[in-house]
LUMMAR-710081 format. One record per residue (C-alpha): y negated, x, z; residue in one letter. Coordinates in steps of 0.2 Angstrom, whole numbers, plus 2048, in hexadecimal, padded with zeros to 3 digits. Example, Ala and Ser with C-alpha at 12.3 -4.5 7.8 and 13.67 -1.06 7.14 Angstrom:
// residues 2
81683E827A805844824S
// end
This chain:
// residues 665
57E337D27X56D336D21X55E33DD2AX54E334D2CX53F33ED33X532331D3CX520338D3EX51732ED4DX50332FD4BX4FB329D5CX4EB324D5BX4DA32CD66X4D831ED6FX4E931ED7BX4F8326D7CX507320D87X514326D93X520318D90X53131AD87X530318D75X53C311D6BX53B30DD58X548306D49X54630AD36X54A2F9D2BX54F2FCD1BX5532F0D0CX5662F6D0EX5682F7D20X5612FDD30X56130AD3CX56530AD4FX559308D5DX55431BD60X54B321D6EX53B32CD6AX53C33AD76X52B33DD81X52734CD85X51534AD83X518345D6EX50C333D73X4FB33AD7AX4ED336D74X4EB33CD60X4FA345D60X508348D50X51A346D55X52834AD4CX53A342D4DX54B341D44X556331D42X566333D3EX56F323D36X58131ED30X57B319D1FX56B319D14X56130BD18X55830AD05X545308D03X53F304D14X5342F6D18X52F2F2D2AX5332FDD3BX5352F6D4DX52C2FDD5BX52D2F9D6BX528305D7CX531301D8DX528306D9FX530311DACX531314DBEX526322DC0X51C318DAFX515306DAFX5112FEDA0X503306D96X4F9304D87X4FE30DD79X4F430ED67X4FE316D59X4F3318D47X50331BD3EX514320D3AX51A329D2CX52E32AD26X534336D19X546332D15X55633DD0EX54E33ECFDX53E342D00X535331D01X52732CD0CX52631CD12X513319D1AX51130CD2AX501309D2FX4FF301D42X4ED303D47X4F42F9D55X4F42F8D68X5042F8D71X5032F0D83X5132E8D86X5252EBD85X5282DDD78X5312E4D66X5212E5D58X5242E7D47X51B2EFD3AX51B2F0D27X51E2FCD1BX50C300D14X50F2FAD02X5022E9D01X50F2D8D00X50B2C8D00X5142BAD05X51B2B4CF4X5232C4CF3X52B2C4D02X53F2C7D00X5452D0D0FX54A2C0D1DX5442CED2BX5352D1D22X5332BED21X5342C0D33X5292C9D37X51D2C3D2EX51D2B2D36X51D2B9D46X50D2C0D44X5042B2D3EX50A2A8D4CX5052B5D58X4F52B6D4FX4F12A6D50X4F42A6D64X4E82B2D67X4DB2AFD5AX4D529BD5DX4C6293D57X4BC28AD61X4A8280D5FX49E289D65X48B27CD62X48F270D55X48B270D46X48E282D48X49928ED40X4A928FD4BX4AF29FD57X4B92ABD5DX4C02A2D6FX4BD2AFD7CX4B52AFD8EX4B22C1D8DX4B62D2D85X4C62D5D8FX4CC2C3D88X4CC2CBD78X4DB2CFD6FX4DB2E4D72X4DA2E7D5EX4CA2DED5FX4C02E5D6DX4B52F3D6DX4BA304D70X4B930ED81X4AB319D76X4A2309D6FX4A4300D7EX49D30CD8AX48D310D7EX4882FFD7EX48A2FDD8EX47F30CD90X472308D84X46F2F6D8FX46F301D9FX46130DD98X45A2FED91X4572F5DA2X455305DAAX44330ADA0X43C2F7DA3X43F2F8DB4X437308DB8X428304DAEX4262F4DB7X4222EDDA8X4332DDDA9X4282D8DB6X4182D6DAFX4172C6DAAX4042C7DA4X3FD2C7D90X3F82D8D8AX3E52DED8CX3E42E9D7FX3ED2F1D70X3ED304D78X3F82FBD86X4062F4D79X405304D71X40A30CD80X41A303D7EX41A307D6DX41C318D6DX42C318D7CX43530ED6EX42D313D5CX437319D4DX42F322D3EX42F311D32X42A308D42X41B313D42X415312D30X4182FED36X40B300D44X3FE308D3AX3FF2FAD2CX4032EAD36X3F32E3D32X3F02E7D20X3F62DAD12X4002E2D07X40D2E7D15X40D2D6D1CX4112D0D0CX41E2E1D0AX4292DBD17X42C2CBD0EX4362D5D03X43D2E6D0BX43D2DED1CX4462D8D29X4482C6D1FX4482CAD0EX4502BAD07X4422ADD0AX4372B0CFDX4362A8CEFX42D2A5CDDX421298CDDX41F28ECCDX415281CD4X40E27ACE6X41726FCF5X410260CF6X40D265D08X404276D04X3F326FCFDX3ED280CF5X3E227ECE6X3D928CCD9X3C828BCE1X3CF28FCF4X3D62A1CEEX3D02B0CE8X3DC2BACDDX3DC2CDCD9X3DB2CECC8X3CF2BFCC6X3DC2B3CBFX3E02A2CC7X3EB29DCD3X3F4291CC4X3F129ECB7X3FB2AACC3X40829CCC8X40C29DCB5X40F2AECB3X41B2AFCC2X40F2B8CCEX40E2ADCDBX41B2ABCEAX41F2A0CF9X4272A4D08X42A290D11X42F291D24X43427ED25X444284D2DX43B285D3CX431274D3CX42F269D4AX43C277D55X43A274D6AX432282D6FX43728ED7FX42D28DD90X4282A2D94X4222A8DA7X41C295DA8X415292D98X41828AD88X41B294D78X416290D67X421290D55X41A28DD46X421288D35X415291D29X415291D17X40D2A0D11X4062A1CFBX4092B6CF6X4022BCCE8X40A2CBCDBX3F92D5CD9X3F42DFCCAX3F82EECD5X40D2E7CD6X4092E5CEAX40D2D4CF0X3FF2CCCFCX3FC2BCD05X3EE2B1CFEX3F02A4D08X3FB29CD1AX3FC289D1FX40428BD32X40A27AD33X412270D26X409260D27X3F9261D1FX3ED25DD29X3D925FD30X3DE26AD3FX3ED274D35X3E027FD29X3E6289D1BX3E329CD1FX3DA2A7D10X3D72BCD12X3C42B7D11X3C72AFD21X3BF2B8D30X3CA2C7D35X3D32C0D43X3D52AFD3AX3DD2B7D30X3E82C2D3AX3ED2B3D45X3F32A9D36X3FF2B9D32X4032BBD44X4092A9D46X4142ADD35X41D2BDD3DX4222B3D4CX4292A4D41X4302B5D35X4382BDD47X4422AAD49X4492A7D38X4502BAD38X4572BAD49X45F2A7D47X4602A4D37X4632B5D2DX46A2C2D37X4732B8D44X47A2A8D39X47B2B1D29X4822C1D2FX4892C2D40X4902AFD41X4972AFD30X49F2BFD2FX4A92BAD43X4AF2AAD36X4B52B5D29X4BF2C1D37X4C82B5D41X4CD2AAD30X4D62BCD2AX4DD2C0D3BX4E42AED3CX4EC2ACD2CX4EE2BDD22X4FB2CAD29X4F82DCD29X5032DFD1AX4F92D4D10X4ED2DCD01X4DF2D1D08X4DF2D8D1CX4E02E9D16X4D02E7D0AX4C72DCD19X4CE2E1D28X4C12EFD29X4B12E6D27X4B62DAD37X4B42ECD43X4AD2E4D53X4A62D7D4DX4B02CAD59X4A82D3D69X4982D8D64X4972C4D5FX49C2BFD70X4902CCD79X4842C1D6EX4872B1D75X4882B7D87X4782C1D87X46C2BDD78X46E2A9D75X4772A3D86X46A299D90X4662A7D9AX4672B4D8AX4592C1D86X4562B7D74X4572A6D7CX4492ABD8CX43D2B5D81X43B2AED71X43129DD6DX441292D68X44D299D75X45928DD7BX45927BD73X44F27ED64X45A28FD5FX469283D5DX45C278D53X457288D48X46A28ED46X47027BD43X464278D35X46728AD2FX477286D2CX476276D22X46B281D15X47828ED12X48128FD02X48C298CF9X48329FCEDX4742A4CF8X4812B1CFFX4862B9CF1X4772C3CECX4742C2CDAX4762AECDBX4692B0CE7X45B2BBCE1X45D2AFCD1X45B29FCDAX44B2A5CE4X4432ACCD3X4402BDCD7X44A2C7CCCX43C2D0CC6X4302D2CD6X42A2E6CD6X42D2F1CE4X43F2E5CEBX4492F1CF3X4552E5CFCX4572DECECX45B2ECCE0X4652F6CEDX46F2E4CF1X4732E1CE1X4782F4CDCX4822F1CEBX48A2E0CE7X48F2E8CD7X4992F8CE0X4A12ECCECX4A72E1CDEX4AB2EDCD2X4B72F3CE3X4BC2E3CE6X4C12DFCD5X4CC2EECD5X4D62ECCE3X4D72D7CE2X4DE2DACD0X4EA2E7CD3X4F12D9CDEX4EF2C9CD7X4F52CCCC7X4F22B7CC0X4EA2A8CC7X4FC2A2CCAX4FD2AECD7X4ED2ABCDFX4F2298CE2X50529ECE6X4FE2A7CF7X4FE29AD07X4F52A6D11X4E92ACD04X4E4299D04X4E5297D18X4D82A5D18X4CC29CD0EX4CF289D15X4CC291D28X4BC298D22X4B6286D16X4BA27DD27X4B3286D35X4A6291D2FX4A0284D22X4A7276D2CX4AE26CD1DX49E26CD14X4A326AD00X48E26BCFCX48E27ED03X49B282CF2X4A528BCFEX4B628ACF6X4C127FCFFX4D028ACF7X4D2299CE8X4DA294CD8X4D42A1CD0X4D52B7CD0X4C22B5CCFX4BD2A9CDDX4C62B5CE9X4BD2C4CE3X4AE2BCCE2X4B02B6CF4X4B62C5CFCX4A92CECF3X49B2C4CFCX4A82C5D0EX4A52D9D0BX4912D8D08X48F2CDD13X4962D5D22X4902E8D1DX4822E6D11X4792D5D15X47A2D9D29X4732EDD26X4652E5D1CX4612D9D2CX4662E3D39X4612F4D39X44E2F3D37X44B2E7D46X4422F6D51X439301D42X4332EDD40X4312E5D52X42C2F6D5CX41A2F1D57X41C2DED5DX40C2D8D57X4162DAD47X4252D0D4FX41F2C4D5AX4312BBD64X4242AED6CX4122AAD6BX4082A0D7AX3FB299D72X3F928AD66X3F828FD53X3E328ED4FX3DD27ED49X3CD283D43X3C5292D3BX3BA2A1D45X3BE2A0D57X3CC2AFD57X3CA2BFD5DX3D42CDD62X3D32C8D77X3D92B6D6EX3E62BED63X3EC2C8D74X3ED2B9D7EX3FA2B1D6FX4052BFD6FX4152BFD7BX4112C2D8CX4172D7D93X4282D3D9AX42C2C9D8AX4272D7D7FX4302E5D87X43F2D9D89X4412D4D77X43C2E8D70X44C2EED7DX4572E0D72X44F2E7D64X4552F7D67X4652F5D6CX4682EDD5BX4632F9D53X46D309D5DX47930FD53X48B313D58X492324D58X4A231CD53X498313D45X4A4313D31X496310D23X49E305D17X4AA30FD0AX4B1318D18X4C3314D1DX4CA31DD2AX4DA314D2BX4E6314D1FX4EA301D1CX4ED304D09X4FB311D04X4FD30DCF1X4F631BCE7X4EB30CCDDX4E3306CECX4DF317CF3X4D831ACE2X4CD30CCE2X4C430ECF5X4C2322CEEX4B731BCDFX4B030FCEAX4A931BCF6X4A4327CE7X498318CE0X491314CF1X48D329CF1X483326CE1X47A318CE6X476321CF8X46F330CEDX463325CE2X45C31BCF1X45832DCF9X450332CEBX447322CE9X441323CFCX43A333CFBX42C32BCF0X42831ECFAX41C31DD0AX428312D12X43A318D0DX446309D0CX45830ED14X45F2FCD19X46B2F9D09X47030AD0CX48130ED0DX48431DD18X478314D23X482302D24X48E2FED2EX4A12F8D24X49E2E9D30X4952DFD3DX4962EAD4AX4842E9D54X
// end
């Protein structure tokens, strides 16, 4: 009678005092129900050891049964199990990974680790099984519209409506929730949430500073005002994807050679033609409501601001047009202006920068996006298939940290929406029209940088570091999608490959053809091309957006969430009391710098991307692959640090021991 020994992993999030009961399912046969003796072998992060005796051999085996039954003394508890291991009578081992909560007495299966999909399925009870979890999948994770014209979400009234799989952890959950305590607790003894008056003079706001500063927040403070960083953090900032080569004028943008003065002496169209000259157009943001602050209206603008690539390879602004319509009272702002003409113009564009990054950018592009791309794999791929095991780990938290979003930054009384100058009406505005503009291509990276003409802009760090990175994540992808997918037969052949992509063409994209999201893969390369962008975009693109927002908002002038007074309509009447006066209010400022940083804490718990610590793949090819894969992101983290070191401002955002594997703050 063959002996099977069975290794139970529980994971370090909770044991259980429940009976334990288990069945091995073979390809021949099956064992008995077999009761896994207590004796403290299910704590938390232990490593039991059992034997199963059975009348035949069971052959290969491909799923087990687990199931855990209360007691008198023992109600129903929650159990996590990372994994279990079985070594049969000549010496095999067959891997199960579970990364799975257990919280009621119902059977749950679980596959061997091998990667299947569903046209290769031959066992009936793996069939089974298979079904099941869809459909069980499927009850729990629902869709549901959010705004229209919105991307769709995650239905859940709070965190505990989550599934348990989804939801933070007790250590994640219980930082957070301390980083907001400590948060409210330092406004509240400075008195400052309650002052709802403008700021008298900069030593006050630096006051604030320097509770919250950061070293890059600091270099940030010091250079605020000068020209060539404003024009720096167009490409290394918080929004580095709205800039782009300008080969001639908008009609609505009536700049001509005489109005500027370039370094180096050439003409504005002399320096249009050499590929030197750069717009960044904010038209997003035209015509947006704007928000009502401690009783007063706030201001948005849409700028369009003309850069120029100096001699030097520094780019600077040479001229900003706050408004879009040209217009006697809407002057064009030149660096001859007056000082604070000047500055107020720049000013005006920081605020209209803070909107399009926090709607448009970060919280579209990024977090919305990425909560499409998870509850599409949760609802139609099974946990055996190659595709959850290769995405599974880039949709980490992403459902709660999204719903935390739309409880407390852009519900009607949300942080975002009650201190910024387009909260409530004219957000969904922003986001709605955000939306209409993305397209595939303009997230996917190389695609991208070509289309806005910037290929060969000097000193790009989000662009060089992105599109090393796109490579890596590609080259990975490529790999493990190939191993897999061995024909574009194959590729059409799996239903729930395709259910994967049609979930996300119709409720991220909401049946949009025009965006060229595919609408279904016929192809190898359409699915590693899109999963590809899934991995960027939910590591990659959201680090690049994400994890800057205090070294760049600590110093709010540079980050303005609202400003109270009207955009200037004529030249020489600005100051810095007027410039004061514009800039939010006290309680605002300290508000939005406390959002800020909590965005921008890091999680102990935090996995950079490359790291994998549960083992979903088990085939020596695959593990092979994410090895390589974490080697090249090693080589790309050495060469950025060698980079930074000579730089005045290191750049650490398409870092990858310094990003998140997914959308997780």
């Amino acid at each position: 009678m063959p002996d099977y020994k069975v290794t139970v992993f529980t994971g370090n999030l909770s044991g259980t005092f429940n009976n334990v009961y288990i069945q091995l399912v073979g390809k021949k046969d099956q064992s008995e129900r077999t009761w896994l003796p207590w004796a403290g072998n299910f704590l938390i992060g232990k490593k039991a050891d059992f034997i199963i005796t059975c009348a035949e051999d069971l052959g290969d085996l491909t799923l087990v049964k687990v199931d855990k039954q209360s007691t008198f003394l023992f109600p129903v508890d929650h159990w996590f199990v990372d994994k279990v291991e079985v070594t049969s009578p000549e010496g095999k081992v067959f891997k199960f990974p579970f990364y799975h909560w257990i919280k009621d007495e119902k059977v749950h299966y679980f596959r061997e680790g091998k990667a299947v999909k569903i046209f290769e399925e031959t066992h009936l009870l793996s069939k089974y099984a298979r079904e099941q979890e869809l459909k069980h999948r499927n009850e729990e994770y629902r869709w549901q519209v959010y705004k229209e014209r919105l991307p769709h979400c995650m239905i859940a009234d709070d965190a505990c409506a989550l599934p348990p799989e989804v939801q933070f952890s007790f250590t994640k959950d219980i930082e957070f929730k301390w980083t907001v305590i400590q948060m409210l607790v330092e406004m509240n003894l400075s008195h400052l949430d309650d002052c709802e008056q403008p700021w008298t003079d900069f030593d006050s706001l630096y006051r604030v500073f320097c509770c919250n500063k950061t070293d890059a927040a600091e270099f940030m403070q010091k250079n605020w005002r000068e020209d060539a960083f404003f024009g720096y953090q167009f490409l290394n900032g918080l929004n580095p994807k709205l800039i782009r080569l300008c080969t001639s004028l908008p009609s609505n943008f009536p700049v001509t050679d005489d109005m500027v003065s370039l370094e180096g002496g050439d003409s504005l169209t002399d320096e249009m033609k050499k590929g030197n000259i750069f717009l960044c157009d904010y038209k997003l943001l035209d015509g947006v409501k704007t928000n009502i602050i401690n009783g007063e209206v706030q201001y948005l603008t849409a700028p369009l601001v003309l850069l120029h690539k100096t001699p030097e390879d520094k780019l600077k602004p040479v001229a900003i047009q706050l408004k879009q319509t040209p217009a006697e009272d809407n002057p064009i702002f030149f660096p001859t202006d007056p000082e604070y003409d000047w500055l107020m113009a720049k000013t005006f564009v920081r605020s209209a920068d803070f909107h399009d990054h926090e709607l448009n950018v970060h919280l579209l592009r990024t977090h919305l996006l990425a909560e499409v791309f998870t509850v599409a794999l949760l609802r139609s791929v099974p946990r055996v298939h190659p595709l959850y095991k290769l995405l599974v780990p880039h949709t980490r938290y992403t459902l709660q940290i999204n719903m935390l979003a739309r409880q407390r930054l852009i519900s009607p009384n949300g942080a975002l929406t009650l201190n910024s100058s387009c909260g409530g009406e004219g957000m969904i505005t922003v986001l709605q029209r955000a939306l209409s503009s993305v397209t595939y291509s303009s997230l996917c990276i190389p695609e991208e940088i070509t289309e806005r003409g910037v290929e060969s802009v000097p000193n790009y760090y989000y662009r060089d570091d992105g599109l090393r990175l796109w490579d890596i994540i590609h080259r990975f992808v490529n790999g493990v999608i190939r191993h897999y997918y061995k024909s574009d037969n194959e590729v059409q052949a799996d239903s729930e490959l395709q259910m994967y992509i049609k979930d996300i063409f119709e409720h991220g994209f909401l049946s949009r053809a025009e965006t060229g999201i595919p609408q279904s893969f016929s192809t190898v390369e359409e699915v590693v091309k899109f999963v590809t962008m899934v991995i960027f975009t939910s590591s990659a693109q959201h680090s690049a957006v994400n994890n800057g927002q205090l070294d760049f908002g600590a110093w709010m002038p540079n980050f303005p969430s609202s400003l109270q007074m009207a955009p200037p309509t004529v030249k020489g009447r600005a100051n810095e009391h007027t410039l004061l006066q514009t800039l939010p209010d006290v309680n605002t400022t300290v508000r939005i710098i406390g959002v800020l940083k909590l965005l921008s804490t890091q999680s102990t718990e935090f996995v950079s991307l490359g790291s994998y610590p549960q083992e979903l793949f088990t085939e020596d090819k695959s593990c092979q692959l994410m090895e390589d894969f974490a080697k090249e992101l090693k080589a790309l983290d050495e060469d950025i640090d060698n980079r930074n070191k000579t730089l005045p401002l290191p750049y650490t955002y398409m870092q990858p021991k310094k990003m998140e594997n997914s959308v997780s703050l």
